[in-house]
mmCIF file as gemmi writes it, N, C-alpha and C atoms, coordinates in Angstrom:
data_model
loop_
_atom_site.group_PDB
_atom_site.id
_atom_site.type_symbol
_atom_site.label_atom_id
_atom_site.label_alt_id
_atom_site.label_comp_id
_atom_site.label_asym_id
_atom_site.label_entity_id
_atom_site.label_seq_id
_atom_site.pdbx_PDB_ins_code
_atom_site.Cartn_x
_atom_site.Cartn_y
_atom_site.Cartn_z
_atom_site.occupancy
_atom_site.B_iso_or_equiv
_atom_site.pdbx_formal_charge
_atom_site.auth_seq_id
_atom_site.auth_asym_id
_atom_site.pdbx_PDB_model_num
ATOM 1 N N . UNK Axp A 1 ? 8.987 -17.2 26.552 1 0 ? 1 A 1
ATOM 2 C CA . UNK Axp A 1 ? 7.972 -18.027 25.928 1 0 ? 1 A 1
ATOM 3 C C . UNK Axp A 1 ? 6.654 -17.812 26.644 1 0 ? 1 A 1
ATOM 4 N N . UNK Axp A 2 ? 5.284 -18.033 25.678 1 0 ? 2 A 1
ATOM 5 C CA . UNK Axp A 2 ? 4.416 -17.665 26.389 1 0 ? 2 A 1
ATOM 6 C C . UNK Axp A 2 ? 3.807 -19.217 27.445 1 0 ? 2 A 1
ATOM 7 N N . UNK Axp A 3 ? 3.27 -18.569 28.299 1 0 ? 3 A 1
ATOM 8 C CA . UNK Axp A 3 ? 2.432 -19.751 28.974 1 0 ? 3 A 1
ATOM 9 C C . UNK Axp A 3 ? 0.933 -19.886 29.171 1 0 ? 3 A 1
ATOM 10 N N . UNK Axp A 4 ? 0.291 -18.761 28.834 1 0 ? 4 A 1
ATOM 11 C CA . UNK Axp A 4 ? -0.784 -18.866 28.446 1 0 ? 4 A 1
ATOM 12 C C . UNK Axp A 4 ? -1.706 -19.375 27.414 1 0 ? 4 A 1
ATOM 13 N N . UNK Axp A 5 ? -2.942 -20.177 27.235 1 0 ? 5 A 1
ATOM 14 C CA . UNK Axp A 5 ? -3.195 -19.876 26.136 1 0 ? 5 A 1
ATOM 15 C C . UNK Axp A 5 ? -3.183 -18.888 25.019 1 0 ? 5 A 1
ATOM 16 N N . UNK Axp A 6 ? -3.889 -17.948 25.454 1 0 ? 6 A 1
ATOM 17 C CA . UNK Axp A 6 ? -4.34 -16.822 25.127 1 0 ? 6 A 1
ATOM 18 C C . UNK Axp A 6 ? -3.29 -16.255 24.36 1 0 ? 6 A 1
ATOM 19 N N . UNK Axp A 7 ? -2.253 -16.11 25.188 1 0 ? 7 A 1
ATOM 20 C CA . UNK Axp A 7 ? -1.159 -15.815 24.72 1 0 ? 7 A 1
ATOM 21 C C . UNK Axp A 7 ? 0.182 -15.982 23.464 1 0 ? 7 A 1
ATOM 22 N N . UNK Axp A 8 ? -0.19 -17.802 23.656 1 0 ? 8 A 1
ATOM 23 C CA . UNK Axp A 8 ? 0.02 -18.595 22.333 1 0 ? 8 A 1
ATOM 24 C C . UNK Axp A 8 ? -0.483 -17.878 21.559 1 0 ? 8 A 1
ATOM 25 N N . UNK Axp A 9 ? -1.863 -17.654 21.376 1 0 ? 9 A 1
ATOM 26 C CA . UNK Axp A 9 ? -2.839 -17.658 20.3 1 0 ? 9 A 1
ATOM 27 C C . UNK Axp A 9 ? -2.474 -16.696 19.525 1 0 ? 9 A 1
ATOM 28 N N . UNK Axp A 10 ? -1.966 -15.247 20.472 1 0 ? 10 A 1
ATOM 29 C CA . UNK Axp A 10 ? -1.841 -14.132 20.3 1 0 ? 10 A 1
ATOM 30 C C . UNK Axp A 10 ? -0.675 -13.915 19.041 1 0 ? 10 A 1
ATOM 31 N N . UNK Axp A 11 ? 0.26 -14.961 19.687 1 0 ? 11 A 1
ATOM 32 C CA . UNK Axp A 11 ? 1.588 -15.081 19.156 1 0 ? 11 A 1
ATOM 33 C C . UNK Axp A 11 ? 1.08 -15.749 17.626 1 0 ? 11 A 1
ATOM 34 N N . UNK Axp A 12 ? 0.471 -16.351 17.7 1 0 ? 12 A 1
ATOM 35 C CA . UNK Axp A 12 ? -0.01 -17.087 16.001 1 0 ? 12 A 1
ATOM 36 C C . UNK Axp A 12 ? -0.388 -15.699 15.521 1 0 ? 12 A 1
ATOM 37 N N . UNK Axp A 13 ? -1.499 -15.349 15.998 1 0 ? 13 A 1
ATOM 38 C CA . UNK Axp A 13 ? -2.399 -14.509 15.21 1 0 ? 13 A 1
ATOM 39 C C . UNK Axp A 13 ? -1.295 -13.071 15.007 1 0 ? 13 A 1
ATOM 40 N N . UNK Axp A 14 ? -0.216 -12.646 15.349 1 0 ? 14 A 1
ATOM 41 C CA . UNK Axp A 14 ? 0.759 -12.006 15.206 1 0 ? 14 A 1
ATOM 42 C C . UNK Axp A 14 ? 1.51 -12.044 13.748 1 0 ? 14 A 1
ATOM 43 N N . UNK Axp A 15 ? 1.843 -13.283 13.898 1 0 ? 15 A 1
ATOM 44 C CA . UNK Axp A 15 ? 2.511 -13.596 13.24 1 0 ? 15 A 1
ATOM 45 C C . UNK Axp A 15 ? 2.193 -13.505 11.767 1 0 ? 15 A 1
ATOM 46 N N . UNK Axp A 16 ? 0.818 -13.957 11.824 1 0 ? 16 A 1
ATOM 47 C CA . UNK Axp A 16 ? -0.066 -14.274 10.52 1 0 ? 16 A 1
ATOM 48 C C . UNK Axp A 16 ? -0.371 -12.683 10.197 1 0 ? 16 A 1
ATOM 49 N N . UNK Axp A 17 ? -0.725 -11.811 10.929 1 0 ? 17 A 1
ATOM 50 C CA . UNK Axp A 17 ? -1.343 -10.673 10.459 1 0 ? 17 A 1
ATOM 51 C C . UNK Axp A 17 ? 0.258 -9.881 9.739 1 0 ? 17 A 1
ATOM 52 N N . UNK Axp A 18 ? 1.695 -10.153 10.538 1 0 ? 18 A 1
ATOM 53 C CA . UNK Axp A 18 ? 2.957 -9.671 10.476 1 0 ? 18 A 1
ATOM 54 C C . UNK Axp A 18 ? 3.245 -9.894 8.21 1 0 ? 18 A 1
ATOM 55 N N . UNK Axp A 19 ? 2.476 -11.629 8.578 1 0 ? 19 A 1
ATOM 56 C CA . UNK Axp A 19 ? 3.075 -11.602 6.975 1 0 ? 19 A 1
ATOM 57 C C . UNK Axp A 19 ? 1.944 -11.085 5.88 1 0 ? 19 A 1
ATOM 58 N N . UNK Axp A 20 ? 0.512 -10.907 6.462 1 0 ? 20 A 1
ATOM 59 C CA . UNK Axp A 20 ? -0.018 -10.81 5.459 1 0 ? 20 A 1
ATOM 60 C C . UNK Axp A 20 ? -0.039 -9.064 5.178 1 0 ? 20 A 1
ATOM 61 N N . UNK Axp A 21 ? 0.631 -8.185 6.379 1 0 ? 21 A 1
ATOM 62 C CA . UNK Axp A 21 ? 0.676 -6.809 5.749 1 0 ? 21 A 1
ATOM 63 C C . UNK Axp A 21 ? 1.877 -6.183 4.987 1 0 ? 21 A 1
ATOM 64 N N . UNK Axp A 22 ? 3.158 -7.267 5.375 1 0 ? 22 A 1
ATOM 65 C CA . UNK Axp A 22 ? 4.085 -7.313 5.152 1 0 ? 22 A 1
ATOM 66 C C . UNK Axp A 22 ? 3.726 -7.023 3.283 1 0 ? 22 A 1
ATOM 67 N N . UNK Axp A 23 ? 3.331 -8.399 3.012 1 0 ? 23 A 1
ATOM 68 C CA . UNK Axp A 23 ? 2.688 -8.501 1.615 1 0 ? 23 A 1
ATOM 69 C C . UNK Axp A 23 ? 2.237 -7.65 1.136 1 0 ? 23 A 1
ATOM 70 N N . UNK Axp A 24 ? 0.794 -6.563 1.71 1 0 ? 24 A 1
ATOM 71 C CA . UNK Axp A 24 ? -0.047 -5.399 1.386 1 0 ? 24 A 1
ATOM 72 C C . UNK Axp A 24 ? 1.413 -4.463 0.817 1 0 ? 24 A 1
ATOM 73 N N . UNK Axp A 25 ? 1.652 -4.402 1.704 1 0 ? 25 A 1
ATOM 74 C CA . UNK Axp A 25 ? 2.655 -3.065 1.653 1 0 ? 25 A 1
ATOM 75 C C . UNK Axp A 25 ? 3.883 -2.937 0.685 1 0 ? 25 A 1
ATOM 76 N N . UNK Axp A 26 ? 3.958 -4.47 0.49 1 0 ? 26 A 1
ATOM 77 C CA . UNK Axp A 26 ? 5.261 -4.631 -0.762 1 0 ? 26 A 1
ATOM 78 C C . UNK Axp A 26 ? 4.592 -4.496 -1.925 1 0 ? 26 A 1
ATOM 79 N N . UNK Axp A 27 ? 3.302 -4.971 -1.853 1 0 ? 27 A 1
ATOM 80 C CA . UNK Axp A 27 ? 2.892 -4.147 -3.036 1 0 ? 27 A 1
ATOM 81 C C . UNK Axp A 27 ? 2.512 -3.186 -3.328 1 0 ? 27 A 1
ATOM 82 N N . UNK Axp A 28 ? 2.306 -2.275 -2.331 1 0 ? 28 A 1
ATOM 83 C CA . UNK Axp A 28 ? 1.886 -0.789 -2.245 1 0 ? 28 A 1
ATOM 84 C C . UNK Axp A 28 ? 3.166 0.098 -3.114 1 0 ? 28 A 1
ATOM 85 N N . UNK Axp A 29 ? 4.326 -0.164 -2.386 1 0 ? 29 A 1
ATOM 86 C CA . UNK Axp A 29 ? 5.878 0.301 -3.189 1 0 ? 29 A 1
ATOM 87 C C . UNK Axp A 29 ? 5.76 -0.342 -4.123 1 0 ? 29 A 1
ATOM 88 N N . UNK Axp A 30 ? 5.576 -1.403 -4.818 1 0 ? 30 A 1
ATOM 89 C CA . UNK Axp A 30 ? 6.075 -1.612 -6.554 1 0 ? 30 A 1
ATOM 90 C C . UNK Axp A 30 ? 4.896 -1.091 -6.969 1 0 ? 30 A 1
ATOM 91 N N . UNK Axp A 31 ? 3.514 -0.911 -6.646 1 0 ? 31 A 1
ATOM 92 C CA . UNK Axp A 31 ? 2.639 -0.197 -7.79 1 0 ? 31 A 1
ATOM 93 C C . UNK Axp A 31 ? 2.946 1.427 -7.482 1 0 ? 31 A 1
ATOM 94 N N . UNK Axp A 32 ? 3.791 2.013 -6.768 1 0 ? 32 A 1
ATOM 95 C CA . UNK Axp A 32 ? 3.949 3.778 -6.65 1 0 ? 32 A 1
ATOM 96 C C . UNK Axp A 32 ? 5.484 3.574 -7.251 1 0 ? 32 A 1
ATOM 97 N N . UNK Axp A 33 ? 5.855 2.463 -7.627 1 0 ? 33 A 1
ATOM 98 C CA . UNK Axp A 33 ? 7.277 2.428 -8.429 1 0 ? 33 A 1
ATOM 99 C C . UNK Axp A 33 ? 6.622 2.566 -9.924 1 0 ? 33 A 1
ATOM 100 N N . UNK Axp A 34 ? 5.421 2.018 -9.961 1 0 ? 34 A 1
ATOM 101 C CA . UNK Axp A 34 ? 5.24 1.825 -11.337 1 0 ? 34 A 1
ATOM 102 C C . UNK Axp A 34 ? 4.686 2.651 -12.095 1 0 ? 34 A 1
ATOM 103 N N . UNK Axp A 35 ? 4.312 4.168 -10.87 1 0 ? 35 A 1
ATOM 104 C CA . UNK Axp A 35 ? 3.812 5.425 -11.3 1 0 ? 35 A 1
ATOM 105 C C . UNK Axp A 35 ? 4.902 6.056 -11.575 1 0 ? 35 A 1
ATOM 106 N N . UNK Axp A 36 ? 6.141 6.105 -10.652 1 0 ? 36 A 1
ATOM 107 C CA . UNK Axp A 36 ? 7.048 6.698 -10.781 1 0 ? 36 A 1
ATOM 108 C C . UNK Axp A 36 ? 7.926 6.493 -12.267 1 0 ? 36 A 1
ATOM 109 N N . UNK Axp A 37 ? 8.255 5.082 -12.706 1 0 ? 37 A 1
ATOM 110 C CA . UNK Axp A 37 ? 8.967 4.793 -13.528 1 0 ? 37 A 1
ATOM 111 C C . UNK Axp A 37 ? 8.422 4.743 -14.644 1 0 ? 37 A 1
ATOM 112 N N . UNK Axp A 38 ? 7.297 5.246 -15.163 1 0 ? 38 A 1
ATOM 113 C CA . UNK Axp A 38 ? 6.075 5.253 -16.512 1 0 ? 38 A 1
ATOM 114 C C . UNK Axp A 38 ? 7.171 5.754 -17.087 1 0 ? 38 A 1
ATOM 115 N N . UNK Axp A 39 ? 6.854 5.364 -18.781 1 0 ? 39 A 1
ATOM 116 C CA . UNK Axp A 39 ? 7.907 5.797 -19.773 1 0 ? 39 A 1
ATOM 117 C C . UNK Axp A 39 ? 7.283 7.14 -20.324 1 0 ? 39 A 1
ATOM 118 N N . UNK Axp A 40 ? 5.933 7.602 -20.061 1 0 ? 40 A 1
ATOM 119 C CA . UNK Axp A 40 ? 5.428 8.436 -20.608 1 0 ? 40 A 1
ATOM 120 C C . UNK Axp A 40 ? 3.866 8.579 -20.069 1 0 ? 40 A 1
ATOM 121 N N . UNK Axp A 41 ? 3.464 9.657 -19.93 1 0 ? 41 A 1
ATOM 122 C CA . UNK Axp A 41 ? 2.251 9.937 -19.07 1 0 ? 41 A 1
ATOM 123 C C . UNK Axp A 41 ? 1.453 9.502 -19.26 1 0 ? 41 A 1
ATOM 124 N N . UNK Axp A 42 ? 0.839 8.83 -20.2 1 0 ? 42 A 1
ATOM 125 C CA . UNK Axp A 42 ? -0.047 8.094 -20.684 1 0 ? 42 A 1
ATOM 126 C C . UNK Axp A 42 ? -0.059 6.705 -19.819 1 0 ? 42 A 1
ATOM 127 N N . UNK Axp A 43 ? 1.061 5.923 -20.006 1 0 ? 43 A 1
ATOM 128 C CA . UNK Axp A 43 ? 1.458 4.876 -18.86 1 0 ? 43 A 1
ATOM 129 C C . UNK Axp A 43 ? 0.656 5.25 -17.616 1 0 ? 43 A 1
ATOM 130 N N . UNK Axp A 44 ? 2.043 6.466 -16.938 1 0 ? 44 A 1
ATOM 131 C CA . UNK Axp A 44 ? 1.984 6.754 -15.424 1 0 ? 44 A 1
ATOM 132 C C . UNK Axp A 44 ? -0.053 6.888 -15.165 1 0 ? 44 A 1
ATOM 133 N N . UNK Axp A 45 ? -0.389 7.172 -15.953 1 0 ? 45 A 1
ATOM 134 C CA . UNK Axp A 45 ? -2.173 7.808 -15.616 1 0 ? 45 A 1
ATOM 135 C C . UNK Axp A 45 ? -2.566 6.367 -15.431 1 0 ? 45 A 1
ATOM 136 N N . UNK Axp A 46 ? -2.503 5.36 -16.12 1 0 ? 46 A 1
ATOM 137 C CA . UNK Axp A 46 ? -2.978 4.237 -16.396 1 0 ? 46 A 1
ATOM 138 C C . UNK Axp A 46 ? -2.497 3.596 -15.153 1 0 ? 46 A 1
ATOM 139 N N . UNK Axp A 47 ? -1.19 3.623 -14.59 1 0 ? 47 A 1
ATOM 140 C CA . UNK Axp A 47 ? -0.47 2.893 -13.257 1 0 ? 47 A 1
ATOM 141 C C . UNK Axp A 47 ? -1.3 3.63 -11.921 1 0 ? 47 A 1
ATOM 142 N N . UNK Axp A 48 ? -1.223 5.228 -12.486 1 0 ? 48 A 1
ATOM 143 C CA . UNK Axp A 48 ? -1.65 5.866 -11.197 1 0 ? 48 A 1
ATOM 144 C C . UNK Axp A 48 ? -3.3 5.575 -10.233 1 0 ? 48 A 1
ATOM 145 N N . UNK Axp A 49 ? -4.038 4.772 -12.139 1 0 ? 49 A 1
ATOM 146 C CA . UNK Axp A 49 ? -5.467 4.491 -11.824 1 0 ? 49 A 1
ATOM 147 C C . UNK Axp A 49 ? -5.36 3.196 -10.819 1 0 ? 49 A 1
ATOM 148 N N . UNK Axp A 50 ? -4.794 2.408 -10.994 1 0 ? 50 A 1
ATOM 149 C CA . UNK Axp A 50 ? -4.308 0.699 -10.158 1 0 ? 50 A 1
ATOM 150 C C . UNK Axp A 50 ? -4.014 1.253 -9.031 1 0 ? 50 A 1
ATOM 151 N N . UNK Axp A 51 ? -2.772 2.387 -8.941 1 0 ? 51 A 1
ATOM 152 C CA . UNK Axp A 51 ? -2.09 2.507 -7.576 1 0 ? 51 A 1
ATOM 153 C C . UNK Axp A 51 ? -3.211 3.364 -6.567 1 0 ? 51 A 1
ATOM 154 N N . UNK Axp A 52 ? -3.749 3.896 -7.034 1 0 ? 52 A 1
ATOM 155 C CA . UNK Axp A 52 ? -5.212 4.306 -6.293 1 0 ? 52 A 1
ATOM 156 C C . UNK Axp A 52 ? -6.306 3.382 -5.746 1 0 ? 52 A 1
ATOM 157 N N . UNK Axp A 53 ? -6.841 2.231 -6.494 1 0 ? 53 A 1
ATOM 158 C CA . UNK Axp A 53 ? -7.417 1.683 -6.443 1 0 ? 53 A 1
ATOM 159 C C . UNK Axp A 53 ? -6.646 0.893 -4.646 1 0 ? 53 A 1
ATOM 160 N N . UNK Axp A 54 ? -5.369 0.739 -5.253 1 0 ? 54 A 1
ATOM 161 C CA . UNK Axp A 54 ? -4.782 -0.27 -4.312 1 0 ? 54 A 1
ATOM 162 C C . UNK Axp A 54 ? -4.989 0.462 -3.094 1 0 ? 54 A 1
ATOM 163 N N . UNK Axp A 55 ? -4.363 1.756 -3.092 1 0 ? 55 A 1
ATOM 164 C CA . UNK Axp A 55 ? -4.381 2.316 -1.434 1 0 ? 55 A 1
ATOM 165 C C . UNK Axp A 55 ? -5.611 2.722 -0.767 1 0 ? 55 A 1
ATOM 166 N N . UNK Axp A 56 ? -6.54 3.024 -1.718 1 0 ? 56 A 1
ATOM 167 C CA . UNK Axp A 56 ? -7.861 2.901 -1.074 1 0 ? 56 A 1
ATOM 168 C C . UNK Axp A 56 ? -7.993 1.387 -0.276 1 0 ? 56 A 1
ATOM 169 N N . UNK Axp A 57 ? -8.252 0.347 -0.74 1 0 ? 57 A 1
ATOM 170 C CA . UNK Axp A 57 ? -8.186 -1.162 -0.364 1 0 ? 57 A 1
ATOM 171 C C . UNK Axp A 57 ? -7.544 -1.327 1.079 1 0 ? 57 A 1
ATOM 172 N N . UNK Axp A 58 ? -6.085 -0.715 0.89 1 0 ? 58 A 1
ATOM 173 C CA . UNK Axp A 58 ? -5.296 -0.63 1.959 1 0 ? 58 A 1
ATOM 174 C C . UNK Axp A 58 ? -6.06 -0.217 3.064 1 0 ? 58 A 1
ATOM 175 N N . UNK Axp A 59 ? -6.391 1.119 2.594 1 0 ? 59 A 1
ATOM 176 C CA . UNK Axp A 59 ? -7.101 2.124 3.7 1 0 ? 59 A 1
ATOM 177 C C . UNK Axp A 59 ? -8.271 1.23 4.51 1 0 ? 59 A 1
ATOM 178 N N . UNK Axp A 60 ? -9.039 1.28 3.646 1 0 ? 60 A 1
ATOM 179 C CA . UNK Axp A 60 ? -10.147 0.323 4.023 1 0 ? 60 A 1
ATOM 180 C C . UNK Axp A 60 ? -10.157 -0.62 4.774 1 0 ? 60 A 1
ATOM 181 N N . UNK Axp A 61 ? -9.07 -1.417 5.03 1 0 ? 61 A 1
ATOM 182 C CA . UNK Axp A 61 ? -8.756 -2.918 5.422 1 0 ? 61 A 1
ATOM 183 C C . UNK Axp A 61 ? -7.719 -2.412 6.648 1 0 ? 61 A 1
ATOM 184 N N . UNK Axp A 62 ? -7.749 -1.057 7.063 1 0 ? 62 A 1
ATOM 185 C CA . UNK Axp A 62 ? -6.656 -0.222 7.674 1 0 ? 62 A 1
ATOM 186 C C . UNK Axp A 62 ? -5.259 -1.054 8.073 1 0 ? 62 A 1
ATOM 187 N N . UNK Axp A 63 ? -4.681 -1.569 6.518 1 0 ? 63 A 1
ATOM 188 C CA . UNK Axp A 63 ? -3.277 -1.655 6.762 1 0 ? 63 A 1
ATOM 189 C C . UNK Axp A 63 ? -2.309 -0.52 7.076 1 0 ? 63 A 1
ATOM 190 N N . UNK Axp A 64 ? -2.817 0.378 5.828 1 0 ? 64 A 1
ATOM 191 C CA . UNK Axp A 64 ? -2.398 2.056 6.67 1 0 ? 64 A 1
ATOM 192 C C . UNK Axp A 64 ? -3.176 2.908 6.683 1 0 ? 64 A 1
ATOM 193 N N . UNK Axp A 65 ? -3.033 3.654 7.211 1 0 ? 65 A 1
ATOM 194 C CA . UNK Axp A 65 ? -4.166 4.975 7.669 1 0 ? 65 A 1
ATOM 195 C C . UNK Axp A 65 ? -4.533 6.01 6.303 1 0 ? 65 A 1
ATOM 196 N N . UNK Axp A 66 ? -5.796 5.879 6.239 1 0 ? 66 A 1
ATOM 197 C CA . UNK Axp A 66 ? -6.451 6.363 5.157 1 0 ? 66 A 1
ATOM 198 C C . UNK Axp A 66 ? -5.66 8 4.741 1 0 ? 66 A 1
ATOM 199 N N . UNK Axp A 67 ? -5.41 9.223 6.153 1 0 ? 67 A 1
ATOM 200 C CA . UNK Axp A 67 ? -4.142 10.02 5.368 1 0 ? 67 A 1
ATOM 201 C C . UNK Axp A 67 ? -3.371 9.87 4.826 1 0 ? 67 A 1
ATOM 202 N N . UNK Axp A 68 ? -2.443 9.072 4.866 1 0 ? 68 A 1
ATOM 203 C CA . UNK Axp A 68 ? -0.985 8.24 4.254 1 0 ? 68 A 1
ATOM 204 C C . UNK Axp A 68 ? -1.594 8.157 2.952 1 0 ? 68 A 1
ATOM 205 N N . UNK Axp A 69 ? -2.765 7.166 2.887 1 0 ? 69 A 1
ATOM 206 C CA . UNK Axp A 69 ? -3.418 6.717 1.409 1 0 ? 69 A 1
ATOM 207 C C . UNK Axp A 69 ? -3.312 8.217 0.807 1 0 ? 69 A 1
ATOM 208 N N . UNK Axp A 70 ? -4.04 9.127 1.426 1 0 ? 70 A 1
ATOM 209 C CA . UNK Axp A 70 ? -4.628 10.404 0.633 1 0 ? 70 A 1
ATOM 210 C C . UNK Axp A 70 ? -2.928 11 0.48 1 0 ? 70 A 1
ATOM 211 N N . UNK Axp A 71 ? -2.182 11.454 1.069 1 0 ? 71 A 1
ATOM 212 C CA . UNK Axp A 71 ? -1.033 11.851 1.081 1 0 ? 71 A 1
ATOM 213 C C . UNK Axp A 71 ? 0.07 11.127 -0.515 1 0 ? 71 A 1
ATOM 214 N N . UNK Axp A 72 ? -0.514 9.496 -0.394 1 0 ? 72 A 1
ATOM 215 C CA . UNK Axp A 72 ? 0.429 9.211 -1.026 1 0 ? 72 A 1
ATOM 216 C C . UNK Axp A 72 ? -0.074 9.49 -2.517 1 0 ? 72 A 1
ATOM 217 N N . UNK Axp A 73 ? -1.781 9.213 -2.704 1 0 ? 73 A 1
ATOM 218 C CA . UNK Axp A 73 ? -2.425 9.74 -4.126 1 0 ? 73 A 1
ATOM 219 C C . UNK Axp A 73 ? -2.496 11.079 -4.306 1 0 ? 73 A 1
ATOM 220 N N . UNK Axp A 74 ? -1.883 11.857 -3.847 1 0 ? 74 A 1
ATOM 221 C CA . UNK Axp A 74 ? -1.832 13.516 -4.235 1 0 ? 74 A 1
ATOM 222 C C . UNK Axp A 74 ? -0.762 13.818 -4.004 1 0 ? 74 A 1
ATOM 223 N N . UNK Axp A 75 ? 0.691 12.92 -3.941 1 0 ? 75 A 1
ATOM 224 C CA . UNK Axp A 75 ? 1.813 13.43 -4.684 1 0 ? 75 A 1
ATOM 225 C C . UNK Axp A 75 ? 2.343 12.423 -5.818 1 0 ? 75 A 1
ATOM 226 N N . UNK Axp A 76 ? 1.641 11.349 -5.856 1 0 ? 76 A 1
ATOM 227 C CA . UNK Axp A 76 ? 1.812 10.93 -6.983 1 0 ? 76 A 1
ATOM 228 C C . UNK Axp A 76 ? 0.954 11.621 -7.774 1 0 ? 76 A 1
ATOM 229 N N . UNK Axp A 77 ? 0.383 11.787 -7.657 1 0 ? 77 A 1
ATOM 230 C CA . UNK Axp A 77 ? -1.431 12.814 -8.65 1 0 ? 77 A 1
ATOM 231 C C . UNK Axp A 77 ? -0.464 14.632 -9.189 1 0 ? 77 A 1
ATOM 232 N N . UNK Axp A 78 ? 0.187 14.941 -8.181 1 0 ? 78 A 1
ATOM 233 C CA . UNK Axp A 78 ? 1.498 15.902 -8.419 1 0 ? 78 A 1
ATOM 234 C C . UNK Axp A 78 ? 2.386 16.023 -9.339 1 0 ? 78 A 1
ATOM 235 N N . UNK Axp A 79 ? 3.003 14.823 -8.742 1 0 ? 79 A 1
ATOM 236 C CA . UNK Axp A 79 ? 4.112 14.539 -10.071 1 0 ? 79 A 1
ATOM 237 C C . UNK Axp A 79 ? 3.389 13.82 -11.373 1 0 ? 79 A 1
ATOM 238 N N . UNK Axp A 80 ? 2.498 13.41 -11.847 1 0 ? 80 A 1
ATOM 239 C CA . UNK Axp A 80 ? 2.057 12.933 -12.745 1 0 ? 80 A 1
ATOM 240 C C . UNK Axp A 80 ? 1.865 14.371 -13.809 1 0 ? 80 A 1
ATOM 241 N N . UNK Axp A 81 ? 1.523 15.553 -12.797 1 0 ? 81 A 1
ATOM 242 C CA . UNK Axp A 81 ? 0.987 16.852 -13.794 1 0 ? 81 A 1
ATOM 243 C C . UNK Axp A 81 ? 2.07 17.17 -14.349 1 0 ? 81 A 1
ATOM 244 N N . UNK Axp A 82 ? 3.467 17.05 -13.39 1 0 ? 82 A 1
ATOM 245 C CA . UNK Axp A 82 ? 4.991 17.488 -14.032 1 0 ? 82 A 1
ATOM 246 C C . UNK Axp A 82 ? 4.944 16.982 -15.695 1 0 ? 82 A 1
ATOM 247 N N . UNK Axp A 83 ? 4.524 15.518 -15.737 1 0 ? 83 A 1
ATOM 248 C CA . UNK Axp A 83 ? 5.083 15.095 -16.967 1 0 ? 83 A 1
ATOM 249 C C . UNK Axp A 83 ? 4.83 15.676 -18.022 1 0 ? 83 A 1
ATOM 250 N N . UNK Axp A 84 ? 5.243 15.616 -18.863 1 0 ? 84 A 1
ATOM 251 C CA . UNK Axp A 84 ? 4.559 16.212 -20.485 1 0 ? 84 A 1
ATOM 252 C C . UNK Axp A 84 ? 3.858 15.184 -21.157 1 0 ? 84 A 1
């Protein structure tokens, strides 16, 4: 247990940052689910425009590191060309 203030504080502010990226990131996977699972490319383009939007945001707010972002919009941006 802590005995510091500081330390307390640390432990709050932990905690709070623990759930609010927790959150970022669960939605990061259901909007690259929702590129993945498009019924037809038209969809996936339309999901892929949101799921971009989102990981930029991410990036920005560095929940994750702006490569990851770029990594993850240029293989979804990949497989989107597969479709017909």
């Amino acid at each position: 247990m802590a005995h510091h203030k500081s330390a307390k504080k640390r432990i709050r502010l932990e905690a709070k940052a623990y759930k609010r990226n927790r959150h970022y990131k669960r939605q990061m996977k259901l909007a690259i689910k929702s590129v993945l699972g498009a019924e037809n490319k038209e969809e996936a383009i339309e999901n892929f425009k949101k799921t971009t939007s989102l990981l930029d945001k991410l990036a920005s707010k560095r929940i994750i590191h702006r490569n990851k972002a770029a990594n993850r919009k240029a293989k979804l941006a990949k497989y989107i060309s597969t479709l017909s």
